[in-house]
C-alpha positions in Angstrom: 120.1 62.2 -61.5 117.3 63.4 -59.2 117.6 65.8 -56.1 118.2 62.6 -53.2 120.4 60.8 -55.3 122.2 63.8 -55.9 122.9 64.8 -52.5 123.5 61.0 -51.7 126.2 61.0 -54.3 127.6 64.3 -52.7 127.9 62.9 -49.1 129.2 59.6 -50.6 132.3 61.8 -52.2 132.4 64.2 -49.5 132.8 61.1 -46.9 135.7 59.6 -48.4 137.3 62.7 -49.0 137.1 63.6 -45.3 138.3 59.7 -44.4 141.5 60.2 -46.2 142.2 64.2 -44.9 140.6 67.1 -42.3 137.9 68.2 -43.2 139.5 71.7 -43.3 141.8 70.5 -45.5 138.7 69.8 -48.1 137.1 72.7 -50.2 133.8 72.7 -52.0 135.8 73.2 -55.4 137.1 69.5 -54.6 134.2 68.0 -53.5 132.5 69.4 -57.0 135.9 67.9 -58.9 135.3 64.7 -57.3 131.6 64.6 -58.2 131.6 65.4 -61.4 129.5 68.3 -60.9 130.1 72.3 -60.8 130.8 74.5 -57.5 127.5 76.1 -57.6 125.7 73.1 -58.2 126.9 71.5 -54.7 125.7 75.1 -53.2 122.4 74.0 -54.6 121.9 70.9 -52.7 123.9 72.1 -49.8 124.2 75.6 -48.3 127.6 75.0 -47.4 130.7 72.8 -46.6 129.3 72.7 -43.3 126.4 71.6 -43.7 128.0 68.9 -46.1 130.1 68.1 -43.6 127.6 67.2 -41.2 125.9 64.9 -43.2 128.8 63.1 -44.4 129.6 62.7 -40.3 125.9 61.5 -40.0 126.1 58.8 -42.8 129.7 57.9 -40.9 127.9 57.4 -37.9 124.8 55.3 -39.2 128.0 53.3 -40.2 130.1 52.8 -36.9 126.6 52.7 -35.3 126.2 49.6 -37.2 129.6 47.8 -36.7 128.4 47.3 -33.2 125.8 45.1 -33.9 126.3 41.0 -33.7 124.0 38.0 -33.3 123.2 37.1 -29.8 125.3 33.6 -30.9 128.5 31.9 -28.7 130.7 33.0 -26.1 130.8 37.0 -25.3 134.0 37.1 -25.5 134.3 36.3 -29.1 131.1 38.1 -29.8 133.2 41.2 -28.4 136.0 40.4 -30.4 134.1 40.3 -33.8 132.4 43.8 -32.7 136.0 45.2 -32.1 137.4 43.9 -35.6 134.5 45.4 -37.1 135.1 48.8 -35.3 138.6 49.1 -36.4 138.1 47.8 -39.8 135.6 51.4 -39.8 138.6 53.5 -38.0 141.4 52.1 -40.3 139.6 53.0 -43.4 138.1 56.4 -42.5 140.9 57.9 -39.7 140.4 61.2 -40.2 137.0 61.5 -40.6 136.5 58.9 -37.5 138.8 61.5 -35.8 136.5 64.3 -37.2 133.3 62.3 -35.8 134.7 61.8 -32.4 136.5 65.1 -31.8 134.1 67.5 -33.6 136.2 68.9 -36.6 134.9 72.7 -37.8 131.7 72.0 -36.1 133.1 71.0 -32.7 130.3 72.5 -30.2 127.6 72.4 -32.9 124.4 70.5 -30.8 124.5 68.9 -34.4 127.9 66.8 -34.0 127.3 66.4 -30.6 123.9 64.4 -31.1 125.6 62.4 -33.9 128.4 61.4 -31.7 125.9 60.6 -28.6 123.7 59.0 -31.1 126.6 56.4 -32.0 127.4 55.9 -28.3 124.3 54.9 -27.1 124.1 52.3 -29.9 127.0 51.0 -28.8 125.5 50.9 -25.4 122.1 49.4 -26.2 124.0 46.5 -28.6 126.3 45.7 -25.3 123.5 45.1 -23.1 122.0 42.9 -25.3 124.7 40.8 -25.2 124.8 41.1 -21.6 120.6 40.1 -21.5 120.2 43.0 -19.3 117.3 45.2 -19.6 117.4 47.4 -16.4 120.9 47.9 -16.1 121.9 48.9 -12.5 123.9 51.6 -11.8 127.2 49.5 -11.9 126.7 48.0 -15.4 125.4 51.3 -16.9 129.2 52.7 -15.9 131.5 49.6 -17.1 129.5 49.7 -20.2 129.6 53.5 -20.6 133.1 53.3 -19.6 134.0 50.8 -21.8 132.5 52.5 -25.0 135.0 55.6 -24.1 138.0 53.6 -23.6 137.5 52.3 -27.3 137.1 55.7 -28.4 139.9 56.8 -27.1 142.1 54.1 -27.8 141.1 54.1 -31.4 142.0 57.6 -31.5 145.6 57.5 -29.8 146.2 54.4 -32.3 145.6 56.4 -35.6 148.4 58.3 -34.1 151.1 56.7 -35.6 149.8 52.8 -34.9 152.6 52.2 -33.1 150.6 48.7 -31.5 149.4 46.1 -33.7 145.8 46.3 -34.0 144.9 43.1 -33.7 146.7 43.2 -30.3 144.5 46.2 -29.2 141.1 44.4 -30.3 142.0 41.6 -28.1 143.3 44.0 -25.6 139.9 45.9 -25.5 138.0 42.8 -25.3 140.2 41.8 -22.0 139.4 45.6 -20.7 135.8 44.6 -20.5 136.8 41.7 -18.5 138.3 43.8 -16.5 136.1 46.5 -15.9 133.5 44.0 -14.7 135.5 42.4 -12.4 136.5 45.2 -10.7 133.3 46.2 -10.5 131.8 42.1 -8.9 134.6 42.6 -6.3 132.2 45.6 -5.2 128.7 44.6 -5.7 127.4 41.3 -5.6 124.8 42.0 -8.6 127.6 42.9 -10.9 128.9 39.1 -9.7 126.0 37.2 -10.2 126.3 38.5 -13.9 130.2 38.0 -14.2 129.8 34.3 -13.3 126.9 33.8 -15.9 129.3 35.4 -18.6 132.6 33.5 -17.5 130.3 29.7 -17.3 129.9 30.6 -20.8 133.2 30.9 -21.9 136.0 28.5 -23.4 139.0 28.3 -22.0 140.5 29.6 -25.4 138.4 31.9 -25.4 139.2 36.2 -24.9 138.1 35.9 -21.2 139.9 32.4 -20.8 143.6 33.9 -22.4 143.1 36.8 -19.6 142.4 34.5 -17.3 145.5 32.2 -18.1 148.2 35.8 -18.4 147.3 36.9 -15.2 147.5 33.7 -13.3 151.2 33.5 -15.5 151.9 36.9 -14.3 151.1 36.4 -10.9 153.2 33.5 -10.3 
């Protein structure tokens, strides 16, 4: 097996190991076990668990960075949903290591995991604007958006936590906070409701945006 494919193997084990526990639950004697290889022989391709570690959390976030993306195709509101299925199919199946990614793990500080966890952020930031067919987003949008991004985060993170709400509940739920944080922000700025009436014409009344629509009208009567 030659050196890249090596160390592509390595992070490959060292990934799913992390997904299933902490990372400072895994040792370098496992990762070897897993591999097929000897302890010194990982040493050889990586100078420690550390630096394993950060690759595999690299690789992770090339990964989420991806489940953002979605054709320009239909309603936002479904495209949205689809993204957020996507998202939690990635934090289902790696929890601890999404965990890891998100809160730092060992390396919490390290200008390393920092720019991996920026790195996925701003994908996710670039892919909403896209959908939104903004460009120059104004001051407004960039703080929904930016907002928005966090509020997944964080709500993926409190739902490993026991999962206590379905998930399919929370993916629709998110999808409806995006609603919401734009129309909060139209009732303030006129720009931000020029582009909330282009989304909503676009949307069926079955849609994500329609459902929210229809509760609150129910809960307000």
């Amino acid at each position: 097996m030659g050196v890249e494919e090596r160390r592509q193997q390595l992070i490959g084990v060292a990934l799913e190991l992390f997904s299933r526990r902490s990372p400072d639950e895994v040792s370098i004697d496992e990762i070897a076990s897993a591999a097929g290889i000897s302890r010194p022989l990982v040493y050889h391709y990586f100078p420690g668990k550390l630096s394993l570690y950060e690759a595999a959390l690299h690789r992770a976030s090339d990964e989420l960075a991806s489940r953002f993306v979605e054709p320009r195709e239909g309603p936002l509101g479904a495209r949205l949903l689809r993204v957020m299925g996507r998202y939690f199919d990635f934090v289902d199946e790696h929890g601890p290591g999404f965990s890891a990614l998100m809160r730092g793990g060992p390396a919490v500080g390290s200008s390393t995991t920092n720019a991996l966890v920026d790195s996925v952020r701003q994908a996710a930031y670039v892919q909403i604007l896209s959908h939104l067919g903004v460009t120059d987003p104004p001051a407004r949008l960039e703080l929904v958006v930016r907002s928005w991004i966090s509020l997944a985060e964080s709500t993926a993170l409190i739902w490993l936590d026991g999962r206590r709400i379905p998930r399919a509940e929370l993916e629709t739920q998110l999808v409806h906070d995006f609603a919401a944080l734009t129309a909060v922000s139209a009732a303030h700025d006129e720009e931000m409701g020029a582009l909330l009436r282009r989304v909503l014409a676009e949307e069926p009344a079955d849609g994500p945006f329609g459902d929210l629509v229809g509760r609150l009208i129910a809960l307000a009567s």
